[in-house]
C-alpha positions as CSV (number, residue, x, y, z in Angstrom):
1,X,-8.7,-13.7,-98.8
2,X,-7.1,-15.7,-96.3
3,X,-3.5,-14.9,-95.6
4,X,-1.3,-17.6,-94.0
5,X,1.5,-16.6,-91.7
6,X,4.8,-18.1,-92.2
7,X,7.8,-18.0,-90.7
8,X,11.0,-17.5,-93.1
9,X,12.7,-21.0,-93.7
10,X,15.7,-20.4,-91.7
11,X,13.5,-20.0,-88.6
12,X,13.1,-23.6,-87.4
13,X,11.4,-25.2,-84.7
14,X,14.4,-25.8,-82.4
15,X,15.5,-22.0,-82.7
16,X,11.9,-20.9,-81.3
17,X,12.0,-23.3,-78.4
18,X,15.9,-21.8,-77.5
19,X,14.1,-18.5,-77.6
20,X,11.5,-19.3,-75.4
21,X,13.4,-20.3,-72.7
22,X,15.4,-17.6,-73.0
23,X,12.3,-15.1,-72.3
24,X,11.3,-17.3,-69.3
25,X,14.5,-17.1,-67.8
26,X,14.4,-13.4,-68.0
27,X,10.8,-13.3,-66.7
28,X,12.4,-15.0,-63.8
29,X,15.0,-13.0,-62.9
30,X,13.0,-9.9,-63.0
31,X,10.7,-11.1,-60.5
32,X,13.3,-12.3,-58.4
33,X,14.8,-8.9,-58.2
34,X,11.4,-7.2,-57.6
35,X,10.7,-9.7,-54.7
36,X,14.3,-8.4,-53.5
37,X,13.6,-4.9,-53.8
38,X,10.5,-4.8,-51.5
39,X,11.9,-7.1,-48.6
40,X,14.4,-4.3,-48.4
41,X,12.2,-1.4,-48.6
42,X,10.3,-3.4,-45.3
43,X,13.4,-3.7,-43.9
44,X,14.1,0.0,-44.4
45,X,10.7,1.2,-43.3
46,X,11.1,-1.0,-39.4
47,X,14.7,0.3,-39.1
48,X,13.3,4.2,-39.5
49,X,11.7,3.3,-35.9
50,X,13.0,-0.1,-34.3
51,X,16.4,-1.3,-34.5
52,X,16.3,-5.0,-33.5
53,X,13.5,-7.7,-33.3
54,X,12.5,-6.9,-29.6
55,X,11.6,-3.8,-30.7
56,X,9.8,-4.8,-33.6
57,X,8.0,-7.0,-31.9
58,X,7.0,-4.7,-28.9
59,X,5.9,-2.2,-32.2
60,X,3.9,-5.1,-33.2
61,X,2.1,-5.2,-30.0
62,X,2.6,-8.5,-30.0
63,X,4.0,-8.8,-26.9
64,X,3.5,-7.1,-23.8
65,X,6.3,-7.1,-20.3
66,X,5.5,-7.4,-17.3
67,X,4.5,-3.9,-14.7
68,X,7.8,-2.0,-13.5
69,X,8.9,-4.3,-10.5
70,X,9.4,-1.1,-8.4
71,X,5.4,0.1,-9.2
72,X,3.9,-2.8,-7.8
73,X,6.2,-2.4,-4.7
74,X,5.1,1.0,-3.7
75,X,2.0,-0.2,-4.3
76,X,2.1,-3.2,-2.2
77,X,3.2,-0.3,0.3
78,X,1.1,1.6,0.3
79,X,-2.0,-1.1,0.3
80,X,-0.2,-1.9,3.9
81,X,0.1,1.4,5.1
82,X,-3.6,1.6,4.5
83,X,-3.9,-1.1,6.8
84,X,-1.6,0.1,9.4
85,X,-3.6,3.6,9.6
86,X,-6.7,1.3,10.6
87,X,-4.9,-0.8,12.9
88,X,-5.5,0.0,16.6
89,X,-2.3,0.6,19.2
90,X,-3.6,-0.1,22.6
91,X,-1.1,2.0,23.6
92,X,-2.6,4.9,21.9
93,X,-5.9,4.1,22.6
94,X,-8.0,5.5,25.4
95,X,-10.7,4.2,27.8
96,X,-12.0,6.5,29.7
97,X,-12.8,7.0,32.5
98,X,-12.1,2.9,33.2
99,X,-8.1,3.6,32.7
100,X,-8.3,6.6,35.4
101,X,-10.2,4.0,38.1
102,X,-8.6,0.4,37.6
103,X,-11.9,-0.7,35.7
104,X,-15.6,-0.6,34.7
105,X,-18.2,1.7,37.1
106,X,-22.0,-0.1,36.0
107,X,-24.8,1.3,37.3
108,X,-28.3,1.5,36.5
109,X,-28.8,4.4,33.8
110,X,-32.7,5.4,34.5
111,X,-34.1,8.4,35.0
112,X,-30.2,9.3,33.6
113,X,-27.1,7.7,34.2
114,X,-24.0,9.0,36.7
115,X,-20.8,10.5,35.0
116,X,-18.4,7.4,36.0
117,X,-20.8,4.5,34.0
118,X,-20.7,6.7,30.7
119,X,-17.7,5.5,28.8
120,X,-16.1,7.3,26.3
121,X,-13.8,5.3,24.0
122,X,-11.1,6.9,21.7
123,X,-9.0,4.9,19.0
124,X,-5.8,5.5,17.7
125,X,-2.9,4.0,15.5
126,X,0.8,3.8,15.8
127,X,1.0,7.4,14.7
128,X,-1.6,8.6,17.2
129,X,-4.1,9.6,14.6
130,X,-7.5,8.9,15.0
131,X,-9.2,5.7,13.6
132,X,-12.7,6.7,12.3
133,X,-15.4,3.9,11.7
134,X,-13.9,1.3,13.7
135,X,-15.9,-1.1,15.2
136,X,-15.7,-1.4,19.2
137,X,-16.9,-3.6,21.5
138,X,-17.2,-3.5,25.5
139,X,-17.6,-7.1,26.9
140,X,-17.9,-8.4,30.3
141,X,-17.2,-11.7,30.7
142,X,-18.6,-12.4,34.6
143,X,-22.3,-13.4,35.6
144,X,-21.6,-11.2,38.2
145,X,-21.9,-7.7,36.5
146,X,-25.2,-7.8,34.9
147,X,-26.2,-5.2,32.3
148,X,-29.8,-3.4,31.9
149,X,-31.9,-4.7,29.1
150,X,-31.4,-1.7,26.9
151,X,-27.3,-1.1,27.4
152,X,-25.7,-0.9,24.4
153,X,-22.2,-2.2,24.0
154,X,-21.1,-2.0,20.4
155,X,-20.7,0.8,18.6
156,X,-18.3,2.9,15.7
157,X,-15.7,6.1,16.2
158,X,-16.6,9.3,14.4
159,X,-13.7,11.2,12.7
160,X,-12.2,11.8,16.0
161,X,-11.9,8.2,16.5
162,X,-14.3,8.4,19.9
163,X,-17.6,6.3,20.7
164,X,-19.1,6.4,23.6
165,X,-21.3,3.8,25.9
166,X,-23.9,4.0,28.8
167,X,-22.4,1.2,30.7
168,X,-26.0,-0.1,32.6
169,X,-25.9,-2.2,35.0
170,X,-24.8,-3.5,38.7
171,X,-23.0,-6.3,40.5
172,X,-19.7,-6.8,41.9
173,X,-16.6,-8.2,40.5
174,X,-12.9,-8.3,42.1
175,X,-9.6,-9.5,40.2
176,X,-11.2,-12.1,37.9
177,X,-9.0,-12.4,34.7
178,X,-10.6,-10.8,31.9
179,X,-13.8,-9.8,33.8
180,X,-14.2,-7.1,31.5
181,X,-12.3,-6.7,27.7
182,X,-12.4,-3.6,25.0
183,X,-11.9,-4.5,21.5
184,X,-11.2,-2.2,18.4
185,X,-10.9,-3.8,14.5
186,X,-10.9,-6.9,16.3
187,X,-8.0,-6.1,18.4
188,X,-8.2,-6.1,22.6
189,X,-7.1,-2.7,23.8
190,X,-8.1,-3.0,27.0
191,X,-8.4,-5.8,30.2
192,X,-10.3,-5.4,33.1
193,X,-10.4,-7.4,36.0
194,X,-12.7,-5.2,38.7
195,X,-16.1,-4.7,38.1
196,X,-18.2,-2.2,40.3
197,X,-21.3,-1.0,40.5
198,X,-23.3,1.6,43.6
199,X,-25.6,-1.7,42.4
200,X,-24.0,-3.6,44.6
201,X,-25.9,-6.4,45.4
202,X,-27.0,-6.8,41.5
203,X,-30.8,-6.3,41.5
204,X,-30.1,-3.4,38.8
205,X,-31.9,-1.0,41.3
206,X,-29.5,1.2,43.9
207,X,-31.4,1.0,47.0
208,X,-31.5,1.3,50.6
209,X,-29.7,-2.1,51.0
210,X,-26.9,-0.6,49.0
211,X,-26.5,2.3,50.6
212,X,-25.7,0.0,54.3
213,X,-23.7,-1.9,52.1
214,X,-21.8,1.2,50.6
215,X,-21.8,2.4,54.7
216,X,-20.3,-0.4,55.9
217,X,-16.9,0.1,53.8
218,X,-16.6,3.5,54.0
219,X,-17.0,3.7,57.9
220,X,-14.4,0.2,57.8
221,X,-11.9,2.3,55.4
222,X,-11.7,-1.2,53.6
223,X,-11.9,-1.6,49.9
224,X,-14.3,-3.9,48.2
225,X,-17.6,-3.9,46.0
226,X,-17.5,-0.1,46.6
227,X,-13.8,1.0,46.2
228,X,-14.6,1.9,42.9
229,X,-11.2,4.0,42.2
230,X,-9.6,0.7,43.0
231,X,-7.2,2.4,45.8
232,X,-7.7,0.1,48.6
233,X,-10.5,2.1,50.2
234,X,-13.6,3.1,50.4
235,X,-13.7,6.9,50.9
236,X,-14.8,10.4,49.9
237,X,-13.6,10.1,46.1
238,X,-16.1,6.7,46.0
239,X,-18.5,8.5,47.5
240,X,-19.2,10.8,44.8
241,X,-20.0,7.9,42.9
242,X,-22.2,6.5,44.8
243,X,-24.2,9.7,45.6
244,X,-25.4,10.3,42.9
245,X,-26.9,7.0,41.9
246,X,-28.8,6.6,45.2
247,X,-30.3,10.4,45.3
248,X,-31.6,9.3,41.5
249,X,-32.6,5.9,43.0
250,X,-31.6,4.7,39.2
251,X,-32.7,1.7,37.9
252,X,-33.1,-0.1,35.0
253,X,-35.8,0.9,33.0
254,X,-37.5,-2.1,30.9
């Protein structure tokens, strides 16, 4: 049996549409309120940590400052002391023995070269600690002072900041402007303007024809090619220069 449902007479059509609008407008509410409850329960859970937007935007990571101004500065400072510990101070720096005489002593360095060619170069910074690793350079700058094939004139400090250089070769060169140059990093620490040599005459051999010319100042007391302490003089102190270099009859070996 089929069994119709009917709603009692007094229930009429414009009743149940009040009703239902009544139940929407509830629904409404209620989910207003619910929308209102967990905006504040966000808001609660930021404020437990952060308590304006800056923060809760740096909690975010959404955004992210800049380094500590002061951090980059040290750093910046200490990148440039870095550079100042490797920076050569000629007046630190030592070039010996070339400082002791007034300039460069070349002479032919086979079978084995004298004492005053072999030159021993020390590097230093402001602080007059050593500069290991630098790069140094000898130059001479005058046709006049030739070198051997085989000299050597470049070269890098150890920890000690020292290198050192068979200067090989001869000739004869007087207060010329920049006859001879050191350089360090880059940097000149040194200008030479004599050039001497027992090699007088510049055949890169110390011969007999050195040894008169060698006579003839020494026995004149006048400085020149052979003065090679630049005093003014040829004497005893040059002598023991030039000794040694014609006993050995050095030369340059090919």
């Amino acid at each position: 049996m089929t069994r119709c449902l009917s709603f009692p007479h007094f229930v009429t059509p414009s009743i149940l549409s009040a009703h239902s609008n009544v139940i929407s407008g509830l629904s409404l509410i209620l989910f207003v309120g619910l929308l209102h409850v967990s905006f504040l329960s966000s808001d609660t859970a930021l404020a437990g940590s952060t308590d304006d937007p800056l923060s809760r935007l740096l909690a975010s990571s959404e955004l992210t400052l800049p380094a500590d101004p002061s951090t980059v500065t040290v750093r910046d400072n200490q990148d440039a002391a870095m550079r100042n510990t490797n920076l050569p101070d000629p007046a630190m720096c030592a070039v010996l023995p070339p400082d002791d005489l007034g300039g460069f002593v070349l002479a032919p360095s086979s079978p084995e070269a004298i004492p005053a060619s072999v030159v021993t170069v020390t590097i230093r910074n402001n602080a007059g600690s050593p500069i290991g690793l630098a790069s140094v350079v000898i130059q001479f700058n005058d046709p006049g002072a030739p070198t051997c094939h085989s000299t050597v004139l470049h070269g890098v400090t150890d920890a000690s900041g020292e290198v050192t250089f068979n200067v090989g070769g001869g000739g004869c060169v007087i207060d010329t402007e920049w006859a001879g140059a050191v350089k360090a990093n880059g940097i000149t620490i040194r200008i030479f303007e004599d050039l001497k040599s027992p090699d007088g005459d510049a055949d890169l051999t110390v011969s007999l024809a050195d040894l008169v010319s060698f006579t003839s100042e020494f026995l004149d007391g006048t400085g020149g090619c052979h003065d090679y302490n630049n005093d003014g003089t040829t004497a005893l102190s040059d002598l023991t220069i030039f000794g040694p270099a014609f006993t050995s009859g050095v030369n340059c070996a090919p």
